[in-house]
py3Dmol code that shows the C-alpha trace and the ligand (Angstrom):
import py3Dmol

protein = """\
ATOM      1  CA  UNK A   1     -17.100 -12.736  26.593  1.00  0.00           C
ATOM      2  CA  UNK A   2     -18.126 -13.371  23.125  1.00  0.00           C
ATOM      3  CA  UNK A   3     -16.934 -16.804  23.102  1.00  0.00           C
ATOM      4  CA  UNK A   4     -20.066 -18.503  24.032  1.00  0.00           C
ATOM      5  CA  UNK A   5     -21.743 -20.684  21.291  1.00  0.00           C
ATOM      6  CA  UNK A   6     -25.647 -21.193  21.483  1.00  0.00           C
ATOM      7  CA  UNK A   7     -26.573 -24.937  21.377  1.00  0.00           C
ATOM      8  CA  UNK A   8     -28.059 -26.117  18.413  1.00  0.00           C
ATOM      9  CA  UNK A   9     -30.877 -29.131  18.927  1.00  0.00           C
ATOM     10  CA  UNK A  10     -33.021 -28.976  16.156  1.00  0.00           C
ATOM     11  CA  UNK A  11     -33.814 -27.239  12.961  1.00  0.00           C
ATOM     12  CA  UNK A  12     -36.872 -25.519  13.421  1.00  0.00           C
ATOM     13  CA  UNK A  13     -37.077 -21.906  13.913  1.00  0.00           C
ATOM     14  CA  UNK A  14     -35.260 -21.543  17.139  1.00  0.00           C
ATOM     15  CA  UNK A  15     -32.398 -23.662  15.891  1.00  0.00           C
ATOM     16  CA  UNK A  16     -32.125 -21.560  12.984  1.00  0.00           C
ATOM     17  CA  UNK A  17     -32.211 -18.563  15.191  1.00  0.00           C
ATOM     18  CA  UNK A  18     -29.346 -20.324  17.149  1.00  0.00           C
ATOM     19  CA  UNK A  19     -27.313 -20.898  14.084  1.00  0.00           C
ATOM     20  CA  UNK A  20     -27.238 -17.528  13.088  1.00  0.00           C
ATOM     21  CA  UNK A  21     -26.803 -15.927  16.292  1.00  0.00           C
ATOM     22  CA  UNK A  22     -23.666 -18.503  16.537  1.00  0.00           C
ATOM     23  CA  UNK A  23     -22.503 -17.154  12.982  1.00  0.00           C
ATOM     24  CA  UNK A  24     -22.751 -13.064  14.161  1.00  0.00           C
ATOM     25  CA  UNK A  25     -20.692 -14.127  17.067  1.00  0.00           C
ATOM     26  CA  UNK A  26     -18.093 -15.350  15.300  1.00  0.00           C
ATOM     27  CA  UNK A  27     -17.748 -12.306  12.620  1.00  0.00           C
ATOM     28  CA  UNK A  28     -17.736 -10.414  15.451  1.00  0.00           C
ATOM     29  CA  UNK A  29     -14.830 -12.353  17.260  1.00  0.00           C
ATOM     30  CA  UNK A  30     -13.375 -12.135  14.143  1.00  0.00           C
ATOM     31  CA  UNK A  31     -13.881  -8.345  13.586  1.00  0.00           C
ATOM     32  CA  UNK A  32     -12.232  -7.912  17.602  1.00  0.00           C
ATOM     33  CA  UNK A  33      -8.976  -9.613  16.758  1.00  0.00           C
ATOM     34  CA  UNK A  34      -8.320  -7.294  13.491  1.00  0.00           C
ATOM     35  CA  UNK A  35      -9.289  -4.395  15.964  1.00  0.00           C
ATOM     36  CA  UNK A  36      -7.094  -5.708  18.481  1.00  0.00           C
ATOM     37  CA  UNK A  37      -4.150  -6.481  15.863  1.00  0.00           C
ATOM     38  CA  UNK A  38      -4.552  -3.141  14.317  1.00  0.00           C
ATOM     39  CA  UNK A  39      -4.143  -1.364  17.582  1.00  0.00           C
ATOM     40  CA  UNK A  40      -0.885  -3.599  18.080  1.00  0.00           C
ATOM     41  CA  UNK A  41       0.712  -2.923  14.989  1.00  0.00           C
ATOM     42  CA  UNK A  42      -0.133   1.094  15.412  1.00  0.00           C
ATOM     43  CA  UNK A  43       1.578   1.076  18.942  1.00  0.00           C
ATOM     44  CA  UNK A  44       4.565  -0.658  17.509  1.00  0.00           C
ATOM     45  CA  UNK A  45       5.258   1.859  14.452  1.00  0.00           C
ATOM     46  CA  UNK A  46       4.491   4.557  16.967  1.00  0.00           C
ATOM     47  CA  UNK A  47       6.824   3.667  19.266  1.00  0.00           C
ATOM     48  CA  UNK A  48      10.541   3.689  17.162  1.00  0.00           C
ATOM     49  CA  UNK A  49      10.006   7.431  15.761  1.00  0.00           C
ATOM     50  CA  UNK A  50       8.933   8.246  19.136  1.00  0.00           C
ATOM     51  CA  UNK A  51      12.163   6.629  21.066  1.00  0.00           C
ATOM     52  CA  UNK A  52      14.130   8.378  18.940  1.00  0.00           C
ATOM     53  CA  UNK A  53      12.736  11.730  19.073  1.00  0.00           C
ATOM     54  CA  UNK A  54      12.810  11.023  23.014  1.00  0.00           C
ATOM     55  CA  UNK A  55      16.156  10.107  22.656  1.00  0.00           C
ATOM     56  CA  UNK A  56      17.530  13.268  20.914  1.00  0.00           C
ATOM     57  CA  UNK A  57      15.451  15.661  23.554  1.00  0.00           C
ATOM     58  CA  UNK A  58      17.471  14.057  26.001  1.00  0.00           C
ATOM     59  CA  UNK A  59      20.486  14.292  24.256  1.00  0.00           C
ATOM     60  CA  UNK A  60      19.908  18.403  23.572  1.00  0.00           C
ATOM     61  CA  UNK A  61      18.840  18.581  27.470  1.00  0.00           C
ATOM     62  CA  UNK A  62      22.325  16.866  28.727  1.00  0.00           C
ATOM     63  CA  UNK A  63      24.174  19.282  26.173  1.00  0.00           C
ATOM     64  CA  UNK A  64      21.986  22.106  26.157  1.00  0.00           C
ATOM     65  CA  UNK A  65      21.552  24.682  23.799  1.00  0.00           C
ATOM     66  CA  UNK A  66      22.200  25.562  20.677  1.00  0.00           C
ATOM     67  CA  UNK A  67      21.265  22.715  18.563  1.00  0.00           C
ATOM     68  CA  UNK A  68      23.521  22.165  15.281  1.00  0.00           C
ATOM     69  CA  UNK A  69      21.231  21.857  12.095  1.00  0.00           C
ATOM     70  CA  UNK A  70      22.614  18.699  11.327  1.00  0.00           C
ATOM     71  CA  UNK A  71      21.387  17.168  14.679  1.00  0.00           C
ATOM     72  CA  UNK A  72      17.815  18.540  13.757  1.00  0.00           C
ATOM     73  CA  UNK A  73      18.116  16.295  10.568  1.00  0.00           C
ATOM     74  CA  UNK A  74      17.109  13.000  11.937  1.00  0.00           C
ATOM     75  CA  UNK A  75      14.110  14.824  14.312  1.00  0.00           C
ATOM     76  CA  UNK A  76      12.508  16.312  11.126  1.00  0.00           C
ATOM     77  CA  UNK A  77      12.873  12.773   9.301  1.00  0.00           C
ATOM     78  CA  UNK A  78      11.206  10.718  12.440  1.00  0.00           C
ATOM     79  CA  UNK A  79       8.336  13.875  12.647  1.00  0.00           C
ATOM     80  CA  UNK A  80       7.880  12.944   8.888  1.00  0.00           C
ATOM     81  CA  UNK A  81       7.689   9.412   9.066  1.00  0.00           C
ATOM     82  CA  UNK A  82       5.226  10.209  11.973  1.00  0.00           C
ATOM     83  CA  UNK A  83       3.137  12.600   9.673  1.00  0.00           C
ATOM     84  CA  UNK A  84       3.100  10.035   6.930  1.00  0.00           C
ATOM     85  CA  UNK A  85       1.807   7.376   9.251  1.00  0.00           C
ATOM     86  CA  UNK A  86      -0.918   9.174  10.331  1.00  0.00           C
ATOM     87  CA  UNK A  87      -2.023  10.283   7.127  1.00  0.00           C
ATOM     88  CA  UNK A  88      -1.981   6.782   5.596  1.00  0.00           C
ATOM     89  CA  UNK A  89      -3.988   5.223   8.649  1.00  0.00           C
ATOM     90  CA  UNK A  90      -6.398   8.378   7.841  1.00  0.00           C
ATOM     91  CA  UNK A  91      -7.312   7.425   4.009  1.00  0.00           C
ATOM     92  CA  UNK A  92      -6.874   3.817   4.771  1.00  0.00           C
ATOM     93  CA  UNK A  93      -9.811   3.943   7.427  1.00  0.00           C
ATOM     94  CA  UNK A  94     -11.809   6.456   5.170  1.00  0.00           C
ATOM     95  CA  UNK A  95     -11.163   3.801   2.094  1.00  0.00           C
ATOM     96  CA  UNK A  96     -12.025   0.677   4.350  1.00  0.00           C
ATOM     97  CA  UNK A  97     -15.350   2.819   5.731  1.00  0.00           C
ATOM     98  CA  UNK A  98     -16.538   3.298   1.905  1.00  0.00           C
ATOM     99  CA  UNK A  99     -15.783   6.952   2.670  1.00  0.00           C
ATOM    100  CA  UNK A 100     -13.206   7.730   0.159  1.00  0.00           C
ATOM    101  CA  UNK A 101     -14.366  11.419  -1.634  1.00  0.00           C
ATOM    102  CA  UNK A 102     -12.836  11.455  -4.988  1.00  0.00           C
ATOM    103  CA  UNK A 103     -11.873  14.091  -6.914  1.00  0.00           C
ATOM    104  CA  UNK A 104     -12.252  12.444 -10.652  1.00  0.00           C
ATOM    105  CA  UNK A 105     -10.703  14.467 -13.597  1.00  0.00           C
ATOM    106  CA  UNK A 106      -9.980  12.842 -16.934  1.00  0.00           C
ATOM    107  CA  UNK A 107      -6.241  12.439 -16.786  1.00  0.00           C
ATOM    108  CA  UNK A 108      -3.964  11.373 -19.044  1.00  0.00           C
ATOM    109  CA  UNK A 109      -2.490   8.599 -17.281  1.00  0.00           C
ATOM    110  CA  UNK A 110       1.302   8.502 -19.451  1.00  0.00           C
ATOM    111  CA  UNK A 111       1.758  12.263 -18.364  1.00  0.00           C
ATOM    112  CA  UNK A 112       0.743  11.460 -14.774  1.00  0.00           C
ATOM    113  CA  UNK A 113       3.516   8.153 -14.569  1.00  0.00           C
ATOM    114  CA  UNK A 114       6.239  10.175 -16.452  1.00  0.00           C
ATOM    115  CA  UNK A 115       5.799  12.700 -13.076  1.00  0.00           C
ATOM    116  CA  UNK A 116       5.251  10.164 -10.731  1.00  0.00           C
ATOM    117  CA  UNK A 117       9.209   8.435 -12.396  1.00  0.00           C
ATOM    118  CA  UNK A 118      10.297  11.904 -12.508  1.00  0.00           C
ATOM    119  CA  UNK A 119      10.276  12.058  -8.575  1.00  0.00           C
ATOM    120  CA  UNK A 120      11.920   8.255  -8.360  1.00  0.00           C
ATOM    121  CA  UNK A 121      14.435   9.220 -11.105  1.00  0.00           C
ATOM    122  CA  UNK A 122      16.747  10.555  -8.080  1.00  0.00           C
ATOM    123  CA  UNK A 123      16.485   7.136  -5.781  1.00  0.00           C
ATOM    124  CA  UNK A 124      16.727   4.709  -8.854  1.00  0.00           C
ATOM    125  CA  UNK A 125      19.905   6.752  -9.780  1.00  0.00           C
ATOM    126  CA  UNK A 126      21.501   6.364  -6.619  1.00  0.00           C
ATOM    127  CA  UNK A 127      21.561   2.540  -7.243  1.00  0.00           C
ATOM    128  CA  UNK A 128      22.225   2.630 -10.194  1.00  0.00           C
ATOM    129  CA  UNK A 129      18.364   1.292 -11.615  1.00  0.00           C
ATOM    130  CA  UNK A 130      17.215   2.233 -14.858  1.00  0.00           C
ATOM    131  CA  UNK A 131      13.322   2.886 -15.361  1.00  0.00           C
ATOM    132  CA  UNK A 132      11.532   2.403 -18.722  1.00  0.00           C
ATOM    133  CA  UNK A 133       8.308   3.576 -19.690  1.00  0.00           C
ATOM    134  CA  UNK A 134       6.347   2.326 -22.829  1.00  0.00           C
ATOM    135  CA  UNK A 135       2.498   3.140 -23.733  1.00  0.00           C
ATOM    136  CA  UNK A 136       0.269   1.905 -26.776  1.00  0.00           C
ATOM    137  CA  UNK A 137      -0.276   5.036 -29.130  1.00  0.00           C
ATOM    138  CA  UNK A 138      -3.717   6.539 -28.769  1.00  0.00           C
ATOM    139  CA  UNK A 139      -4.940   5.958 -25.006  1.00  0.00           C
ATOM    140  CA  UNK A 140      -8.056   7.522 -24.281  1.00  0.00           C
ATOM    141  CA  UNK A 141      -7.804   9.949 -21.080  1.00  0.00           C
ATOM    142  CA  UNK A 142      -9.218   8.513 -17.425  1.00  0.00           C
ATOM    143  CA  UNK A 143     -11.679   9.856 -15.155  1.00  0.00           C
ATOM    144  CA  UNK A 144      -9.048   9.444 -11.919  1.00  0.00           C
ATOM    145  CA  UNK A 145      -8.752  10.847  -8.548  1.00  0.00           C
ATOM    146  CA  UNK A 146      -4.722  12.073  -9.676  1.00  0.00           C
ATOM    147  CA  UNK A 147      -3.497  12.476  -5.908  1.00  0.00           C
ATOM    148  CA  UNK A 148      -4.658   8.544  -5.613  1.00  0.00           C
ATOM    149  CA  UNK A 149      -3.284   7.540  -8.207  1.00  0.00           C
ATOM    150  CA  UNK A 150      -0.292   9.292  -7.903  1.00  0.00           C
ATOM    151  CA  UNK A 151       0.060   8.121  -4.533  1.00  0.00           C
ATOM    152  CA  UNK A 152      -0.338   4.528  -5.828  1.00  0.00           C
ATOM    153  CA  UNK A 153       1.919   4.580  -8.662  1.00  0.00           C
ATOM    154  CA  UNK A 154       4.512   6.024  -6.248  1.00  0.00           C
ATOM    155  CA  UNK A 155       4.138   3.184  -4.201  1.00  0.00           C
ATOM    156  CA  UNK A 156       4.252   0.800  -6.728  1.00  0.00           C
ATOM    157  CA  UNK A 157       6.973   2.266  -8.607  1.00  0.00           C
ATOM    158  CA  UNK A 158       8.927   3.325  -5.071  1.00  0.00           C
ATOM    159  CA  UNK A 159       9.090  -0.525  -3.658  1.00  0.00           C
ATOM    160  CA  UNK A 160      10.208  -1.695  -7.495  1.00  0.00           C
ATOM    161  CA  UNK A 161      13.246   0.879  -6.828  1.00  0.00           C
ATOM    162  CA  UNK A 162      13.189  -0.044  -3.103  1.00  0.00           C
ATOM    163  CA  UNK A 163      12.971  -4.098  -3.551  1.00  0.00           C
ATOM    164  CA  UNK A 164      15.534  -4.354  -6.765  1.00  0.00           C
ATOM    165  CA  UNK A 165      19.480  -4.621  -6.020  1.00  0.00           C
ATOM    166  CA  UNK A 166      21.721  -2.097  -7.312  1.00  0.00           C
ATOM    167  CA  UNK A 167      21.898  -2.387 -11.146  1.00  0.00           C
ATOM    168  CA  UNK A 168      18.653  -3.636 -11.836  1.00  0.00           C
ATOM    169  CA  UNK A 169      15.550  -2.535 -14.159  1.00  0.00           C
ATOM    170  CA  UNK A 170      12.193  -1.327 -13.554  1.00  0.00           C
ATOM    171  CA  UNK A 171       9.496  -1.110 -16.670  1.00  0.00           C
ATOM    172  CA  UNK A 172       6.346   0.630 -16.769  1.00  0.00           C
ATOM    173  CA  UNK A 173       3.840  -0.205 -19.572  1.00  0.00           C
ATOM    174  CA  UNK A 174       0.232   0.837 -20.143  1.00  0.00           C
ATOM    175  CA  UNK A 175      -1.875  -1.004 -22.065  1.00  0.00           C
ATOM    176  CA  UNK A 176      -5.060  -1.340 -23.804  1.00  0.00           C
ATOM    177  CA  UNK A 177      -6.581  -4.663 -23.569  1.00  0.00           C
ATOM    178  CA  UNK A 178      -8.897  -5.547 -26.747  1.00  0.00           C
ATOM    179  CA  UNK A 179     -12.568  -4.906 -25.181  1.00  0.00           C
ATOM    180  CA  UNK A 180     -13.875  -8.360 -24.112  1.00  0.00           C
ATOM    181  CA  UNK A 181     -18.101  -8.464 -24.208  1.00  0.00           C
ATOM    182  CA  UNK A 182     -17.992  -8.921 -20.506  1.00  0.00           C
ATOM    183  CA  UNK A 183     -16.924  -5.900 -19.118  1.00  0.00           C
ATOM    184  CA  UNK A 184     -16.053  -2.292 -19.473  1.00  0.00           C
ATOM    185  CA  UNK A 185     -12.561  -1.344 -21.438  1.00  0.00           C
ATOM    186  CA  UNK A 186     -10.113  -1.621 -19.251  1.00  0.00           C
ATOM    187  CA  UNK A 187      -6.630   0.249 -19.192  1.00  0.00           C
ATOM    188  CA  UNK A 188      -3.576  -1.893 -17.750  1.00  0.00           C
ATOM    189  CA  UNK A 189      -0.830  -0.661 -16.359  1.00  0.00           C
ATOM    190  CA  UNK A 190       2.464  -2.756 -15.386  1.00  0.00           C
ATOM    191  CA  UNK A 191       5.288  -1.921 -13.125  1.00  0.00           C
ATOM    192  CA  UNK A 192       7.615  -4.920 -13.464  1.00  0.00           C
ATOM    193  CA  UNK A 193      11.058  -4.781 -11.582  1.00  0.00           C
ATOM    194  CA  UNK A 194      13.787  -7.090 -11.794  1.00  0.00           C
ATOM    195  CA  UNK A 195      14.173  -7.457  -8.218  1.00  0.00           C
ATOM    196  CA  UNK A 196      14.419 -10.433  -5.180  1.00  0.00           C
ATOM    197  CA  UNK A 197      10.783 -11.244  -5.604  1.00  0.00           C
ATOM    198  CA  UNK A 198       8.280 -12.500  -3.664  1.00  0.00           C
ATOM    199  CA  UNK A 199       8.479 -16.049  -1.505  1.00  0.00           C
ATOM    200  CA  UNK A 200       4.711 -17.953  -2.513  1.00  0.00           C
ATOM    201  CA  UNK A 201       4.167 -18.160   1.407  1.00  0.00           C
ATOM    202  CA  UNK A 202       3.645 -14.194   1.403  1.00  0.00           C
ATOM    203  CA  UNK A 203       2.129 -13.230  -1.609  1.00  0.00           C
ATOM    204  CA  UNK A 204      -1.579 -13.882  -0.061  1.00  0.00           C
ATOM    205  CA  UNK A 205      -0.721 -11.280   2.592  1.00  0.00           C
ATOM    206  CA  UNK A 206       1.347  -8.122   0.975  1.00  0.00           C
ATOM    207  CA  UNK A 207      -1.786  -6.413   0.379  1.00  0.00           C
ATOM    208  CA  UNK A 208      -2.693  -6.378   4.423  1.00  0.00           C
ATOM    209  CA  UNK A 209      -1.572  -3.033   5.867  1.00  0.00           C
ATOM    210  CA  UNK A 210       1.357  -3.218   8.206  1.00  0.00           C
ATOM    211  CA  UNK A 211       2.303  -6.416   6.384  1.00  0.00           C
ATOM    212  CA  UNK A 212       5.710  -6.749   5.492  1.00  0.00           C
ATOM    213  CA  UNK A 213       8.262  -9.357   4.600  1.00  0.00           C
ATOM    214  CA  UNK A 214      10.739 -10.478   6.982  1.00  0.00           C
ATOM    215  CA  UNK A 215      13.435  -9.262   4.488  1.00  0.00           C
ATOM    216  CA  UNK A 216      12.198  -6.087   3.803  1.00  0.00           C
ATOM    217  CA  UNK A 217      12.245  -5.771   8.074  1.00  0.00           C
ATOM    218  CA  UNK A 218      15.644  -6.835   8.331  1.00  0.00           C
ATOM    219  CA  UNK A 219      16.658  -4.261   6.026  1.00  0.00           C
ATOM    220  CA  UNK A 220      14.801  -2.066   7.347  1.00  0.00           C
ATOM    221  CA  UNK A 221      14.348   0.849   4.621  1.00  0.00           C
ATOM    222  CA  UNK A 222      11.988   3.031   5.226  1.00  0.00           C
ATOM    223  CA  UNK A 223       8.548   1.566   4.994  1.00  0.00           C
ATOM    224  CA  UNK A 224       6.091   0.326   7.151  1.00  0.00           C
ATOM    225  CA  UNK A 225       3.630  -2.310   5.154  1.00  0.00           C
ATOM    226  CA  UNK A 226       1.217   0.316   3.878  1.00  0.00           C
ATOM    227  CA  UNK A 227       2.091   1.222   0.682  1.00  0.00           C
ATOM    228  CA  UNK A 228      -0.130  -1.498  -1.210  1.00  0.00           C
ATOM    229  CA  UNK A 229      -2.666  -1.216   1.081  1.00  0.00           C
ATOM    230  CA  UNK A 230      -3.185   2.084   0.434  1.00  0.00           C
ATOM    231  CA  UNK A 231      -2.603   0.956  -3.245  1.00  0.00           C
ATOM    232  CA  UNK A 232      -4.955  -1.881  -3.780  1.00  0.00           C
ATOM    233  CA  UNK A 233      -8.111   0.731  -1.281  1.00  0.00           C
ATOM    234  CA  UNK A 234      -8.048   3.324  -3.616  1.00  0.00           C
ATOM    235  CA  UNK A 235      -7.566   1.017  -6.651  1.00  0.00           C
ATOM    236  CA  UNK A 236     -11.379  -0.612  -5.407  1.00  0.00           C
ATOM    237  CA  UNK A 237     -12.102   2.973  -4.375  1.00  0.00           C
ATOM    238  CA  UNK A 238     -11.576   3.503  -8.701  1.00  0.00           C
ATOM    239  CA  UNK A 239     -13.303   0.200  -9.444  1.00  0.00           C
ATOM    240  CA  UNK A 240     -10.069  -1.112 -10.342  1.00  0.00           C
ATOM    241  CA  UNK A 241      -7.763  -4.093  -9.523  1.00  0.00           C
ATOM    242  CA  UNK A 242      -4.956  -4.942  -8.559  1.00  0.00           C
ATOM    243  CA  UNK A 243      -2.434  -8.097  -9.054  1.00  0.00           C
ATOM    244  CA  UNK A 244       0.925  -9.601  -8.385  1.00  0.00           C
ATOM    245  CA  UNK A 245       2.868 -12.198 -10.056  1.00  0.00           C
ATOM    246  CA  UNK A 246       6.101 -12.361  -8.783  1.00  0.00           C
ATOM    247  CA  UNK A 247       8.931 -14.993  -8.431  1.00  0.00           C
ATOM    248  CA  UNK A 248      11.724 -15.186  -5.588  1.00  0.00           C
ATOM    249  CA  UNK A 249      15.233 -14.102  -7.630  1.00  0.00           C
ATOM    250  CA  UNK A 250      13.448 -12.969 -10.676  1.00  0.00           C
ATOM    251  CA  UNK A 251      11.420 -10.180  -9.956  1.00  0.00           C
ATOM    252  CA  UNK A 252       7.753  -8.556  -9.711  1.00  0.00           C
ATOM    253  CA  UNK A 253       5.162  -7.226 -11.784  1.00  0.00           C
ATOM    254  CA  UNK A 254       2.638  -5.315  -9.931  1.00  0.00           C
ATOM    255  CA  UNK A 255      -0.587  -4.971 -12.258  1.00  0.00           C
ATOM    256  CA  UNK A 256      -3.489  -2.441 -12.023  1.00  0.00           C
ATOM    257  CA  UNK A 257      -6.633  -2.735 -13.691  1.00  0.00           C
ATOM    258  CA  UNK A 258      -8.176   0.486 -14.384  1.00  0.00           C
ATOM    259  CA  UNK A 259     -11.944   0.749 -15.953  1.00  0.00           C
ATOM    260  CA  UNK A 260     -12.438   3.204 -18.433  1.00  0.00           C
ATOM    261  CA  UNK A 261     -16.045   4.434 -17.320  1.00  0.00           C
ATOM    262  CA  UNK A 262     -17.782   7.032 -19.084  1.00  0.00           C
TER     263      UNK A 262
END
"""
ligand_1 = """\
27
ADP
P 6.664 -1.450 2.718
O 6.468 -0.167 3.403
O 7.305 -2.479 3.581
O 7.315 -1.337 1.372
P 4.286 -2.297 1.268
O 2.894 -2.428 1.756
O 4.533 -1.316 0.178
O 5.172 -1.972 2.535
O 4.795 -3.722 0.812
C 4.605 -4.825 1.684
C 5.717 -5.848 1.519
O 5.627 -6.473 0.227
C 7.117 -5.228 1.568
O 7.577 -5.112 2.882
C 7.919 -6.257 0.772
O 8.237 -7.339 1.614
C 6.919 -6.751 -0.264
N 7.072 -6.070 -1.574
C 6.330 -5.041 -2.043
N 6.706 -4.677 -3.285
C 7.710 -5.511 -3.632
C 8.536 -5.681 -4.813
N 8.383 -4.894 -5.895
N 9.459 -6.672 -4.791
C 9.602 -7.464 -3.719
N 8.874 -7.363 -2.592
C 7.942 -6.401 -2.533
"""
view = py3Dmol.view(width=600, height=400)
view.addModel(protein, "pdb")
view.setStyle({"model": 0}, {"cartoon": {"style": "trace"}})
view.addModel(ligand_1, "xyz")
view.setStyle({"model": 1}, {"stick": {}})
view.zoomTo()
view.show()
């Protein structure tokens, strides 16, 4: 039981000893309960692909064999949903443990979005979304990790097609900020949507993996609150940021701050 608090009587050395013990116990409560949510949360994805799967077995068992390819359709999708899971918990723990290896290239970042819309283009189509890009003339190429990044900009640019109603816009813009004498030059790159937006009471908490809005559940499309948690680790994993400003009705623009570092 970690519970226990050490009394405090005076402020001499033992008391400070007592304060700080008091303070390590309560990270560490602190650290249990995000162990013991985490562990929830990955029980509860687990179990719907798994039901299903179950349930189709069963099905093929009670009819037996052989099993129409359109009935092995919804077994492959559930088996990739599983994969996908499994891989993002992998490189969010490796990002969270400092342990991210990247593989930085200078990239040029327009060239690397235009793919990344390329593979959306078929989605946004099917309702009907348009997606612009625009770019300042004469960007300098990055030094990125381009699987990151592409896996970033996919989610980024994936929930502005998956949170927008039919009809809608998305916009990608990069940008580069005037240098300000505090930092290092910093490329900016926008993915604004014209979708439902973001209620104030949950913007603190999109970034937390497995964290997702109770719309989003309801409608129940696909994800499963990692996609800007993955975003926003290897973001930090670049040195980079990442921001929201969104409004409920009007839309999002997800933000990413990339340093340009020699
Ligand atoms: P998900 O797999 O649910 O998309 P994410 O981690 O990518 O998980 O996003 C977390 C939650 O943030 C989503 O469930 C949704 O509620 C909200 N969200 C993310 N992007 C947008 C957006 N562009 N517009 C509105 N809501 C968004």
């Amino acid at each position: 039981d970690f519970t226990a608090e050490a009394p405090v009587h005076s402020n001499n050395e033992y008391g400070k000893i007592a304060k700080s013990l008091n303070a390590m116990t309560r990270q560490l409560v602190q650290a249990e309960d995000v162990r013991r949510k985490l562990v929830a949360d990955v029980a509860h994805e687990l179990r719907t692909p798994i039901t299903i799967l179950r349930g189709k077995f069963d099905l093929f068992q009670h009819e037996g064999l052989p099993i129409a390819p359109e009935n092995m359709l919804p077994i492959q999708d559930e088996l990739i949903r599983l994969t996908r899971l499994v891989d993002d918990l992998h490189q969010l723990s490796l990002a969270e443990a400092r342990k991210l290896q990247l593989d930085l290239k200078p990239t040029d970042l327009p060239d690397l979005l235009g793919r990344v819309i390329e593979r959306l283009q078929h989605d946004a189509e099917a309702k009907d979304i348009s997606i612009s890009f625009t770019k300042e003339s004469n960007l300098p190429p990055i030094r990125i990790d381009q699987h990151r990044m592409i896996q970033v900009f996919m989610n980024l640019i994936g929930n502005a097609v998956r949170y927008t109603p039919a009809g809608g816009s998305v916009s990608i813009a990069v940008k580069l900020p005037p240098p300000n004498d505090s930092g290092p030059l910093v490329l900016q790159i926008e993915v604004a949507d014209t979708g439902q937006g973001i209620a104030p009471e949950h913007i603190p908490f999109v970034f937390n993996r497995f964290y997702r809005t109770d719309e989003a559940r309801n409608r129940n499309n696909g994800g499963m609150g990692l996609g800007l948690a993955i975003a926003r680790e290897f973001v930090l994993a670049h040195q980079g940021e990442i921001k929201v400003q969104t409004e409920v009705g009007r839309g999002s623009v997800f933000t990413v701050f990339l340093p340009l570092l020699p």
